[in-house]
C-alpha positions in Angstrom: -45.7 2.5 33.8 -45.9 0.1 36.8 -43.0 -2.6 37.6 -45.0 -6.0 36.3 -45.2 -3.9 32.8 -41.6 -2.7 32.5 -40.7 -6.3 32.9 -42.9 -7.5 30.7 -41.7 -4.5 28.4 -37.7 -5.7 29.5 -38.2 -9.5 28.6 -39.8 -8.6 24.9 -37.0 -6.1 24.6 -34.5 -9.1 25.3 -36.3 -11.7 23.2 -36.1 -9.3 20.1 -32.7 -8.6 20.9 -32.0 -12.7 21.0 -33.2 -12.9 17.3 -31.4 -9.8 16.1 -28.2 -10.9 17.8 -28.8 -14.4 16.3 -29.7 -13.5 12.7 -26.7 -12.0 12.6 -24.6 -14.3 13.7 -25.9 -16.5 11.0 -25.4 -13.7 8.6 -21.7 -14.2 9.5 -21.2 -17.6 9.0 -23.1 -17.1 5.5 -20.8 -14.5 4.6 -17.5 -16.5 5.5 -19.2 -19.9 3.4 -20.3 -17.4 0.4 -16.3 -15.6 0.2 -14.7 -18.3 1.0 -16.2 -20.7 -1.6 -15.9 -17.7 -4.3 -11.8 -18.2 -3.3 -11.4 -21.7 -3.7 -13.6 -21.7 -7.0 -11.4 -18.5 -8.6 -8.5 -21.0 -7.5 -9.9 -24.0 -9.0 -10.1 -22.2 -12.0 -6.7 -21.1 -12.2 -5.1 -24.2 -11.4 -7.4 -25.7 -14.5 -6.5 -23.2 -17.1 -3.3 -24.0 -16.0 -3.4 -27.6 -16.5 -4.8 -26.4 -20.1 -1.6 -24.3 -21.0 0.5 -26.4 -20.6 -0.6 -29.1 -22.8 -0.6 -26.3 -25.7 2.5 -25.2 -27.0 2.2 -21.5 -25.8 4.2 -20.4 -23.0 2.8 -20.8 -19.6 5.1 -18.8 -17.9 2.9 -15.2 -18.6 -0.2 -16.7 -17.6 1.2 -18.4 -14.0 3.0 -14.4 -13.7 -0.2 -13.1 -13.8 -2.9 -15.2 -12.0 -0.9 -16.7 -9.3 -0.1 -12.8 -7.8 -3.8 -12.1 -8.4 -5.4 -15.1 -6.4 -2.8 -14.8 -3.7 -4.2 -11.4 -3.0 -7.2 -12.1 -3.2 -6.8 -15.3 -0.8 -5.1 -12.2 1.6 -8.0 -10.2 1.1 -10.4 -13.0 1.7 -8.3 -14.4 4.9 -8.6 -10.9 6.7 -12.6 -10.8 6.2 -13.1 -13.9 7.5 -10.6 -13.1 10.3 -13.5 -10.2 11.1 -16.4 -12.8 10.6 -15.2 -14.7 12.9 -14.3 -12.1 15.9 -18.0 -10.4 15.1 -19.5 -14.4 15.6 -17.7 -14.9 18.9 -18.4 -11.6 20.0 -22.7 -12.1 19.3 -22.0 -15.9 20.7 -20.9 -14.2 23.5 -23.9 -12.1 24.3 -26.6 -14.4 23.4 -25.1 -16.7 25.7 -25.6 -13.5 28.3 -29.3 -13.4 27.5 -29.9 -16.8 27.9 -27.8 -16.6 31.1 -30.8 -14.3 32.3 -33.6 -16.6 31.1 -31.9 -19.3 33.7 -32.8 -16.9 36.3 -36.7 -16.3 35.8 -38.1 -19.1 37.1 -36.7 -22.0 38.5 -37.8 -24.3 35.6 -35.7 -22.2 33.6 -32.8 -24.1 34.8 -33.7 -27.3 32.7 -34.1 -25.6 29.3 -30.7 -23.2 29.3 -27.2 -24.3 29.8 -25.7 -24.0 33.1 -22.4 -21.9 33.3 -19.8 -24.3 33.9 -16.5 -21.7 34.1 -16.5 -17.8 34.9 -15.2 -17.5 31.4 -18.1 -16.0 29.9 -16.3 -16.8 26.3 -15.7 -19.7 26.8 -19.4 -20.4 28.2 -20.6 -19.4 24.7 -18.2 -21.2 22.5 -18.8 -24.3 24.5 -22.2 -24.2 22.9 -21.0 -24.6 19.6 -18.6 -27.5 20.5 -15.2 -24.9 20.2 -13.2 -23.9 22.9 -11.9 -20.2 23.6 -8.0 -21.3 23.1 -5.3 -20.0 19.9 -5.8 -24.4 18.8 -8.8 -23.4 17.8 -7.9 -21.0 15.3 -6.5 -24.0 12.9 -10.0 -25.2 12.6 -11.8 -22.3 11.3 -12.6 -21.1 7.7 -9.9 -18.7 8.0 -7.5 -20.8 8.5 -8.5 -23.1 5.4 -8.1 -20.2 3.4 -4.4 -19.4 5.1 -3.4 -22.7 4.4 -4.7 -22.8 0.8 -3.0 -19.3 -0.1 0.4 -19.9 2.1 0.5 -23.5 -0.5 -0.2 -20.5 -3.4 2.6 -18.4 -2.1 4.9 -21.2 -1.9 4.4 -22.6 -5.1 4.8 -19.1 -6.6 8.5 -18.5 -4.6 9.6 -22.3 -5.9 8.8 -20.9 -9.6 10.4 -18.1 -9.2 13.3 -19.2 -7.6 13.6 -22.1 -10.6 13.6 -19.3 -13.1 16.1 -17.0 -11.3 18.2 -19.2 -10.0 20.5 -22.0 -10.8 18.8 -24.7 -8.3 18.0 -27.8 -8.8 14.3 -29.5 -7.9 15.5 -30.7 -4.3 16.4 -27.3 -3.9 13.3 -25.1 -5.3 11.0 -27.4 -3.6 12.9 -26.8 -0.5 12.6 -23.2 -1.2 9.1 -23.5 -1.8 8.3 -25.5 1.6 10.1 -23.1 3.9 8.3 -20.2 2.1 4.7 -21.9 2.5 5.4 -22.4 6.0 6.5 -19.2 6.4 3.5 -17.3 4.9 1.3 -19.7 7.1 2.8 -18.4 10.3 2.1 -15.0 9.3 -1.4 -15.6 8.3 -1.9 -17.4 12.0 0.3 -14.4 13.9 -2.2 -11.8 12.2 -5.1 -13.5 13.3 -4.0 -14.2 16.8 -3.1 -10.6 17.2 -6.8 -9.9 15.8 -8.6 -12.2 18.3 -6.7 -11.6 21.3 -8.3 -9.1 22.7 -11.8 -10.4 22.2 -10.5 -13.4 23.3 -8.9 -12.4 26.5 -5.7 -14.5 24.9 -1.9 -12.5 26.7 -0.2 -10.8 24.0 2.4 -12.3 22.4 4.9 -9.5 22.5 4.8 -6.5 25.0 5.9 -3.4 23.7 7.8 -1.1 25.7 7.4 2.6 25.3 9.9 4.7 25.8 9.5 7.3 28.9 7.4 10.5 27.7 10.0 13.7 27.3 10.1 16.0 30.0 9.2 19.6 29.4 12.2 21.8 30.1 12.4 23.4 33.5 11.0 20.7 35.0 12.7 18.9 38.5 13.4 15.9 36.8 15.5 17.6 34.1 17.5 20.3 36.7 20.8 18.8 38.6 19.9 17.3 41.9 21.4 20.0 44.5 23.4 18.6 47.6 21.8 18.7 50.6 23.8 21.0 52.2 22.8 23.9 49.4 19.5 23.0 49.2 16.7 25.4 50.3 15.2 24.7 54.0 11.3 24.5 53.6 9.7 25.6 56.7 8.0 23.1 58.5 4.8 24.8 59.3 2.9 25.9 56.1 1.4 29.1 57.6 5.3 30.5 58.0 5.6 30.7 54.5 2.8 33.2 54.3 4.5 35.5 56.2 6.6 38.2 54.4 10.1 38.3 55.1 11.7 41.4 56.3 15.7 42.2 56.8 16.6 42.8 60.4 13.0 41.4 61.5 12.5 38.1 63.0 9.9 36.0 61.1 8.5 34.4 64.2 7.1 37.6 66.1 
């Protein structure tokens, strides 16, 4: 195969790869619309059955025991999917905006039809396309985050409830409860997902771990007493004397 054919053969490669890469990223964002809006309707639901119960004269307090554990997992189960949408979007952004870094180069018209790199941040080349920039801000205005906030107000209102049936508080009191527990639950939705899209991001971790040093295996130098100097064994400068067997009575350096 001659060179003006393997290009040719490269560039169609590339173009199918463009649509692949594409397609999926769309399948992404379809999936994150589709779970998220099967989360907020399940919650809609719940928070109207709920409005249903307690104009009746049954108990409510069953019924809130049982749906409002269930939706918060699920709201968990949905936030940590769409966490995973989104780092699999950013990473595709991120190499179609490679490809169409290398349609800038074939011919000089190019130039006019592809985006220029404006930064060496390759990442944040790509989400610059979309109107988003690479930084943690930008986590608040995602779907994931819609969902966190959404469940943490779930998780809230389920610790004030329970705290008004277990405890003697009063309403300034349970509602304080239930604030500092919404917040609470947000913050750990927002530390799991920056911990999730640091490293795709290129974001600095936010806490360094220190391992401890490895054991040493026994026998080892670092493990033995260090030896004065005075009783420690000469080495012999030149490395060929050591080769030389040792005799009583003879004089190594005949």
């Amino acid at each position: 195969m001659d060179e003006p054919t393997r290009q040719q053969a490269f560039v169609t490669a590339l173009v199918t790869e463009h649509f692949v890469q594409a397609s999926a990223r769309a399948a992404t964002i379809t999936e994150s619309n589709g779970r998220a809006a099967i989360y907020l309707s399940a919650v809609s639901s719940g928070l109207v059955a709920f409005g249903f119960l307690a104009q009746g004269p049954g108990r409510l307090d069953p019924f809130v025991a049982a749906v409002l554990p269930a939706l918060f997992i699920l709201g968990i189960f949905t936030f940590i999917r769409l966490v995973q949408t989104s780092i699999e979007a950013a990473v595709l952004s991120l190499q179609i905006q490679r490809i169409r870094g290398y349609y800038r180069t074939l011919v000089p018209e190019a130039q006019q039809f592809f985006d220029a790199p404006g930064t060496h941040d390759a990442l944040a080349v790509a989400m610059a396309t979309s109107g988003n920039r690479a930084s943690p801000v930008e986590m608040l205005f995602t779907a994931a985050a819609m969902i966190a906030a959404v469940n943490s107000i779930l998780g809230g209102a389920g610790l004030a409830l329970l705290a008004g049936t277990l405890t003697p508080l009063g309403s300034a009191g349970v509602l304080a409860i239930g604030a500092l527990g919404t917040v609470i639950v947000f913050g750990l939705h927002l530390l799991y997902g920056y911990r999730r899209a640091a490293p795709t991001a290129g974001w600095p971790p936010l806490m360094r771990r220190r391992l401890p040093p490895p054991p040493q295996a026994p026998g080892s130098g670092q493990d033995s007493p260090t030896l004065p100097h005075s009783n420690r064994p000469r080495e012999p400068s030149n490395p060929e004397l050591a080769l030389v067997e040792t005799r009583p009575g003879t004089n190594p350096d005949v």
